[in-house]
TORBAVO-661852 format. One record per residue (C-alpha): residue number from 1; x, y, z; residue in one letter. Coordinates in nm, 2 decimals. Last residue first. Layout:
N
REC   num       px       py       pz   residuo
REC   NUM        X        Y        Z         A
...
// end
This chain:
297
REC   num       px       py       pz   residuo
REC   297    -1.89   -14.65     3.57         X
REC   296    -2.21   -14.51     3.36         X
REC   295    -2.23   -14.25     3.11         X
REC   294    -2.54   -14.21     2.93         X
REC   293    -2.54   -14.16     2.57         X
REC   292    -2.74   -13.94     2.43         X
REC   291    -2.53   -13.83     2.15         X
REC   290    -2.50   -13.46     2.32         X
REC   289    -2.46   -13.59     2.63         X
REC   288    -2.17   -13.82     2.52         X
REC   287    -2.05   -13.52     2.27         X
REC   286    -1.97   -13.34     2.64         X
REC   285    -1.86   -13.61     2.84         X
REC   284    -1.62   -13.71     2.55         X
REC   283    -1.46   -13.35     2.55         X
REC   282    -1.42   -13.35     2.94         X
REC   281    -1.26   -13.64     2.91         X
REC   280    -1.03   -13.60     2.62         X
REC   279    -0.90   -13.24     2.82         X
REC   278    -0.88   -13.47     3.19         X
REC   277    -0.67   -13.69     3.00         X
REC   276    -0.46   -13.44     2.84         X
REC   275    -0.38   -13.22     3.16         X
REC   274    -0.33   -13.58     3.30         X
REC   273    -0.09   -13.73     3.03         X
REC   272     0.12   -13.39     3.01         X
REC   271     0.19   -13.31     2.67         X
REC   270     0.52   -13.13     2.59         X
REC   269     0.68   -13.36     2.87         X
REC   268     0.47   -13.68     2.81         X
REC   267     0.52   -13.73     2.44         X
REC   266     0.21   -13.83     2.26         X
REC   265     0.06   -14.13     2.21         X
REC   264    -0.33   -14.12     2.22         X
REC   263    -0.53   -14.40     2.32         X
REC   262    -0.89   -14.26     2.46         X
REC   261    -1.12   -14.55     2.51         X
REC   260    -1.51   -14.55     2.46         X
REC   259    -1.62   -14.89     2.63         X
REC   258    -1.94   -15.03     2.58         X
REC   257    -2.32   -14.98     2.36         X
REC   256    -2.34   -14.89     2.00         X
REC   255    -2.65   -14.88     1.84         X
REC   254    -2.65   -14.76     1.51         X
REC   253    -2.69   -14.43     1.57         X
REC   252    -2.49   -14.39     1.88         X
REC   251    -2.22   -14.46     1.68         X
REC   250    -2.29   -14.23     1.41         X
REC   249    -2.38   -13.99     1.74         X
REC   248    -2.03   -14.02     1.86         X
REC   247    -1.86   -13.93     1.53         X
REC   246    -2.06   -13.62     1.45         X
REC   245    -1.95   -13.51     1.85         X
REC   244    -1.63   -13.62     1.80         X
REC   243    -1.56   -13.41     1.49         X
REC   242    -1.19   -13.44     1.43         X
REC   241    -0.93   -13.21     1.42         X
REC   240    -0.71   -13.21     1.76         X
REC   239    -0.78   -13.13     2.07         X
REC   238    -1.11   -13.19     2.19         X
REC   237    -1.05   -13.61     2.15         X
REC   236    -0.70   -13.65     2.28         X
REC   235    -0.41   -13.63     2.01         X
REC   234    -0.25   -13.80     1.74         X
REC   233     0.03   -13.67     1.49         X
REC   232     0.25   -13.51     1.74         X
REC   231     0.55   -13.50     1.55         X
REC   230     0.69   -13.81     1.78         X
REC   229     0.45   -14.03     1.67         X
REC   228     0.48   -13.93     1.29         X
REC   227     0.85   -14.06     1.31         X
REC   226     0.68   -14.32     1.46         X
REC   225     0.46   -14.43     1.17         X
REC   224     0.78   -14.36     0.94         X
REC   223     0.92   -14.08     0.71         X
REC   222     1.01   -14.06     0.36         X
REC   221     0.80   -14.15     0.11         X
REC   220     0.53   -14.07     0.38         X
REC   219     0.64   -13.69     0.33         X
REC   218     0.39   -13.57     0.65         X
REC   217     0.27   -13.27     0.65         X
REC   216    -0.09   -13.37     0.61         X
REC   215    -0.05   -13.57     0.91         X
REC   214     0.07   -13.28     1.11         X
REC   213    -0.16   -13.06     0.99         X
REC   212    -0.45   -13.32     1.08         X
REC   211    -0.37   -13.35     1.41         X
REC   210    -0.52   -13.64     1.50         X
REC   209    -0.79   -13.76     1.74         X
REC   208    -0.78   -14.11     1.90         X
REC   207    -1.16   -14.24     2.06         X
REC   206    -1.07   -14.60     2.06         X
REC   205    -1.39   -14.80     2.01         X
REC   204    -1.48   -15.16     2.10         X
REC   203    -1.78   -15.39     1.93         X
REC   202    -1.79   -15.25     1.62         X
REC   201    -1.92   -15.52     1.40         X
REC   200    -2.27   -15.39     1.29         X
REC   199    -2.10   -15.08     1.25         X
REC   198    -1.91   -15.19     0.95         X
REC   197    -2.04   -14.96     0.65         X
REC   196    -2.17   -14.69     0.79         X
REC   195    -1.92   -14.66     1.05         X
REC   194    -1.66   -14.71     0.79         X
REC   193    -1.87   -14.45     0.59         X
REC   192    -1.84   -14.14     0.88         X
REC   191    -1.44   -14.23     0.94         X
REC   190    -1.39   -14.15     0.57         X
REC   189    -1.00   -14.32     0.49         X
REC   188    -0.71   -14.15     0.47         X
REC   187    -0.45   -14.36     0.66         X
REC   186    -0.48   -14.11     0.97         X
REC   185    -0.85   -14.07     0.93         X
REC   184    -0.84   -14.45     0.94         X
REC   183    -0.59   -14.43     1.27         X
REC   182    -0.74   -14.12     1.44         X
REC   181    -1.15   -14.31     1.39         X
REC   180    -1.00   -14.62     1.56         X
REC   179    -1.32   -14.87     1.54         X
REC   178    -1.24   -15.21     1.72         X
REC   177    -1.39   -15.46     1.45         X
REC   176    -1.54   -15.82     1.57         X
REC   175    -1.39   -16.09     1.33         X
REC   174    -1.67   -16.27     1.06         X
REC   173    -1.36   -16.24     0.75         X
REC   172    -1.36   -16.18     0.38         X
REC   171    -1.54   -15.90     0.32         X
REC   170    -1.46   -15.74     0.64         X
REC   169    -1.07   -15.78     0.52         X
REC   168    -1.14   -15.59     0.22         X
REC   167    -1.36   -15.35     0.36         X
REC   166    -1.04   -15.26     0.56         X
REC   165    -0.80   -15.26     0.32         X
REC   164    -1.03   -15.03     0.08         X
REC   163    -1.06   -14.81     0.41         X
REC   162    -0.67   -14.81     0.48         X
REC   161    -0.47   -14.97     0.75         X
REC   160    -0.52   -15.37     0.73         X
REC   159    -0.18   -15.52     0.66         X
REC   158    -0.03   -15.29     0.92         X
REC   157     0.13   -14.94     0.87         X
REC   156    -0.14   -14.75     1.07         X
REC   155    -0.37   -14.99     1.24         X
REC   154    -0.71   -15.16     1.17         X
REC   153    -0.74   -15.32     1.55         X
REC   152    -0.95   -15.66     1.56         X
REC   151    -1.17   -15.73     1.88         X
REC   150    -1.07   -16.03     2.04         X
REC   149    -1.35   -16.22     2.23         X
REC   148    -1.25   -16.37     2.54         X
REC   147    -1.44   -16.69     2.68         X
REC   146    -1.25   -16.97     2.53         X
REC   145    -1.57   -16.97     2.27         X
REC   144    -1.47   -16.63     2.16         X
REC   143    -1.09   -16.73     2.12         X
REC   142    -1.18   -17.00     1.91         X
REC   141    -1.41   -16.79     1.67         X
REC   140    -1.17   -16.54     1.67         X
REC   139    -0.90   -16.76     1.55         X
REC   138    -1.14   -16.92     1.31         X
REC   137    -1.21   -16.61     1.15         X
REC   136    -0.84   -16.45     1.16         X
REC   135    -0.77   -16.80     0.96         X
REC   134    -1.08   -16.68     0.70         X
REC   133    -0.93   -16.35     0.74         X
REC   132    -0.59   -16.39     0.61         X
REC   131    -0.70   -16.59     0.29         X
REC   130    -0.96   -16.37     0.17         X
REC   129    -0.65   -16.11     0.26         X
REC   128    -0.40   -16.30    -0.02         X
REC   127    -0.67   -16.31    -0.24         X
REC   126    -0.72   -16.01    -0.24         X
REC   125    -0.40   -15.87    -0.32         X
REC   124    -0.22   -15.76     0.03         X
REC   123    -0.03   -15.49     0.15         X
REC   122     0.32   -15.47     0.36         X
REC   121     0.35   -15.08     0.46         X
REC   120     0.68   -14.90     0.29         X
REC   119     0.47   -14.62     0.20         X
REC   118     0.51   -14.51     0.56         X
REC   117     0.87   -14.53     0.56         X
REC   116     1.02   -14.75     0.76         X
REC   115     1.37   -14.66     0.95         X
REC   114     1.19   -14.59     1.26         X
REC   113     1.04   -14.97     1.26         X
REC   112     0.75   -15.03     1.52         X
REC   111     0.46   -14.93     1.30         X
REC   110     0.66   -15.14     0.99         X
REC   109     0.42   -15.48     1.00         X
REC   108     0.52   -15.73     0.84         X
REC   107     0.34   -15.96     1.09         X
REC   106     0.25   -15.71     1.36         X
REC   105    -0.14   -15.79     1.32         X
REC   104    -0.32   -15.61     1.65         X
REC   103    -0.57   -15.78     1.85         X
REC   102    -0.72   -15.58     2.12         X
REC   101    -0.82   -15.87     2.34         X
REC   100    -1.23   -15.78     2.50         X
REC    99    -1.46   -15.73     2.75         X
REC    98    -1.26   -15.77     3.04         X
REC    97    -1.35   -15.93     3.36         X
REC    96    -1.03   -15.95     3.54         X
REC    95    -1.00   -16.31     3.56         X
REC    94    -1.11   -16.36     3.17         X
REC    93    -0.81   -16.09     3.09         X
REC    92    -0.56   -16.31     3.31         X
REC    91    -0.69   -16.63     3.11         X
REC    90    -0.69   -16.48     2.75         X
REC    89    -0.35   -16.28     2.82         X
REC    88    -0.24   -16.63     2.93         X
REC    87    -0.36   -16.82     2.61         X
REC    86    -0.26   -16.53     2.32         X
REC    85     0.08   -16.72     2.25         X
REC    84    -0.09   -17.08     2.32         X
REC    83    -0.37   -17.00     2.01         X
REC    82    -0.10   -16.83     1.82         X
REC    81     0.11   -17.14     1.80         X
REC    80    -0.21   -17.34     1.67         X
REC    79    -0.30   -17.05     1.43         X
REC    78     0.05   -17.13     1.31         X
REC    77     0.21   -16.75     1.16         X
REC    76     0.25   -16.54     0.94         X
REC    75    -0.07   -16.33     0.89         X
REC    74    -0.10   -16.46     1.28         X
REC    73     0.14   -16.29     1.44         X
REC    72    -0.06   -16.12     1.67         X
REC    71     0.06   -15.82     1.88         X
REC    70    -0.21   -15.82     2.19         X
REC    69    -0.34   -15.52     2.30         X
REC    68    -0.55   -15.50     2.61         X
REC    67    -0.86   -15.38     2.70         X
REC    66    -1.11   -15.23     2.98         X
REC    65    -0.97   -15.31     3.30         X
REC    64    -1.14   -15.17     3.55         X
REC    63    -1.00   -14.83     3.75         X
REC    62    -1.16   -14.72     4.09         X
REC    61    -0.83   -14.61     4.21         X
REC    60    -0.77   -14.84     4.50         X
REC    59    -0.96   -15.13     4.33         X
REC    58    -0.71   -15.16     3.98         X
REC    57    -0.43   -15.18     4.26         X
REC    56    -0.61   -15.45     4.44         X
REC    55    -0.66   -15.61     4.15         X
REC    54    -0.39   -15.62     4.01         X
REC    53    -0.14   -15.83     4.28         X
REC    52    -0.45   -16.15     4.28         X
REC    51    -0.53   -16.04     3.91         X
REC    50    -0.20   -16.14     3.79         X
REC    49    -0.05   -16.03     3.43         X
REC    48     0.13   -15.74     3.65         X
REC    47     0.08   -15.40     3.44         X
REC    46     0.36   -15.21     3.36         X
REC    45     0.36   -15.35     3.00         X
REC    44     0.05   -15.17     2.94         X
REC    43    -0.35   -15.29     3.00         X
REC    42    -0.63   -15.07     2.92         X
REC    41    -0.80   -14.85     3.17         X
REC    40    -1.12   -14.86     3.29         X
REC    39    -1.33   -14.55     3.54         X
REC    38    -1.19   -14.25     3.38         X
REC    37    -1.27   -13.92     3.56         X
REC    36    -0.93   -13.72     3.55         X
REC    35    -0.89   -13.78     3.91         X
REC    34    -0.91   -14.19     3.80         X
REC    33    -0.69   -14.17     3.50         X
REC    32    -0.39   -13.96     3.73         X
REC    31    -0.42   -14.24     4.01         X
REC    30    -0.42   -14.52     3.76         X
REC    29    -0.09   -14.33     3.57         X
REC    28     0.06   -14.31     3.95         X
REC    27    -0.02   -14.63     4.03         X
REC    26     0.12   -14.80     3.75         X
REC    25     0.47   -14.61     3.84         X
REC    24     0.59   -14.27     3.63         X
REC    23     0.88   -14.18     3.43         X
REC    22     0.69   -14.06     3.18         X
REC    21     0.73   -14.26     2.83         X
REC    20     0.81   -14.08     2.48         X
REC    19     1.21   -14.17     2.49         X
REC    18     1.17   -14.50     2.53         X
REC    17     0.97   -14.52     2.19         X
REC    16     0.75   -14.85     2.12         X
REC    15     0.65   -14.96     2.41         X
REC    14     0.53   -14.57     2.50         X
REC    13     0.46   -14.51     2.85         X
REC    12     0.21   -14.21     3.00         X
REC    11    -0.02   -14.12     2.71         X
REC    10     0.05   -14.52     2.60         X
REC     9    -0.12   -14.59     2.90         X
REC     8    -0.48   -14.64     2.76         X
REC     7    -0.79   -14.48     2.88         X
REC     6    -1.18   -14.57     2.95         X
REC     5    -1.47   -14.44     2.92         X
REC     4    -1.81   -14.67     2.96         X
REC     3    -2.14   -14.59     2.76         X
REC     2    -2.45   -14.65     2.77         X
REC     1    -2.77   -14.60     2.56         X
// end
């Protein structure tokens, strides 16, 4: 069994929330991942969309590219127009050797909205998701025969963000699943049955913990996915309430092989990306072993 771990820039820059972003260059956050051990990272806004100026950056730290997200519109939208909207992230990604789009649904979607309150989410009857994932189908379908598979991203205050949304959408849909145990413990679901249930389609993992008295403290009538953001709702893996080590070996379990990436917004100056980076890392080393896993660059 291998693994690969991997990081995201959102510990460093936040697209979302000026205020929660370090002031720091690409290669800065590439040389912080790399002395904390990661060898992939996943791509951010500071990142050129041009392997001839990236790769020689991604090669002086050590650091692959691992991911991407990708805000798809296509609840909304033309699957033709979201075919050309995805078509240079596809290409650069392809170039860079990627193994996968992190497709996220923003259509309706409140995680970027202060003023939102979490119980203001958009939802879906079921006929209405049946609908959604036979077009997320053929999307993935196309994409996959383009040469870059998507993975699809259950996310707080999206269409698909709790378990029943989630089985849902499987139900009705043949897309490859990115597993976010933070965001379905987030939206309340059991991050032990979702395995259970969906592993067969896991095929990318973001290892995001939560704080779970911050998310229990939460008044979601009232405050917003961000507003959570900034109360320190998720965390590295080791420091906040999850059981990595149970979650690691459900995964393990079934035969999960690839890229283990931490993705944890937090704010820089009360968290600092590389004491947390190396803290996540250590931590997934250590249930990695545990699992079985071996750990490979």
């Amino acid at each position: 069994m291998k693994a690969r771990l991997g990081i995201a820039p959102i510990a460093w820059w936040n697209d979302d929330l000026a205020e929660l972003s370090d002031d720091v260059s690409l290669q800065e956050c590439l040389r912080q991942a790399s002395e904390a051990g990661f060898t992939g990272m996943e791509t951010g806004r500071r990142f050129p969309m041009d392997m001839a100026e990236l790769g020689p950056i991604l090669d002086r730290y050590g650091i692959s590219v691992c991911g991407g997200w990708f805000s798809g519109l296509l609840l909304d939208g033309d699957i033709e127009v979201e075919k050309d909207r995805i078509a240079r992230q596809m290409e650069f990604f392809i170039a860079a050797g990627a193994p996968c789009i992190v497709y996220g649904e923003t259509s309706r979607s409140i995680q970027g909205v202060r003023s939102a309150p979490l119980a203001t989410k958009p939802r879906l009857d079921e006929a209405g998701m049946a609908a959604y994932g036979r077009r997320m189908s053929d999307f993935a379908d196309w994409c996959a025969a383009k040469g870059m598979p998507i993975s699809y991203h259950h996310h707080m205050a999206a269409v698909v963000e709790t378990e029943p949304e989630l089985d849902l959408f499987m139900k009705h849909s043949s897309v490859p699943l990115l597993f976010d145990a933070g965001h379905m413990a987030f939206a309340g679901g059991d991050v032990m049955r979702v395995i259970e249930n969906h592993h067969a389609r896991i095929t990318h993992v973001h290892t995001k913990d939560i704080r779970r008295e911050v998310v229990d403290g939460l008044d979601r009538s009232r405050e917003s996915f961000l507003d959570a953001v900034i109360k320190g709702a998720f965390t590295v893996p080791g420091d906040g309430s999850l059981d990595f080590g149970a979650i690691v070996k459900a995964l393990a379990s079934k035969g999960y092989e690839g890229w283990f990436v931490v993705e944890a917004e937090q704010a820089p100056v009360r968290t600092p990306p590389l004491d947390m980076a190396r803290k996540g890392h250590r931590e997934l080393l250590r249930v990695m072993d545990a699992a079985g896993y071996e750990v490979v660059k």
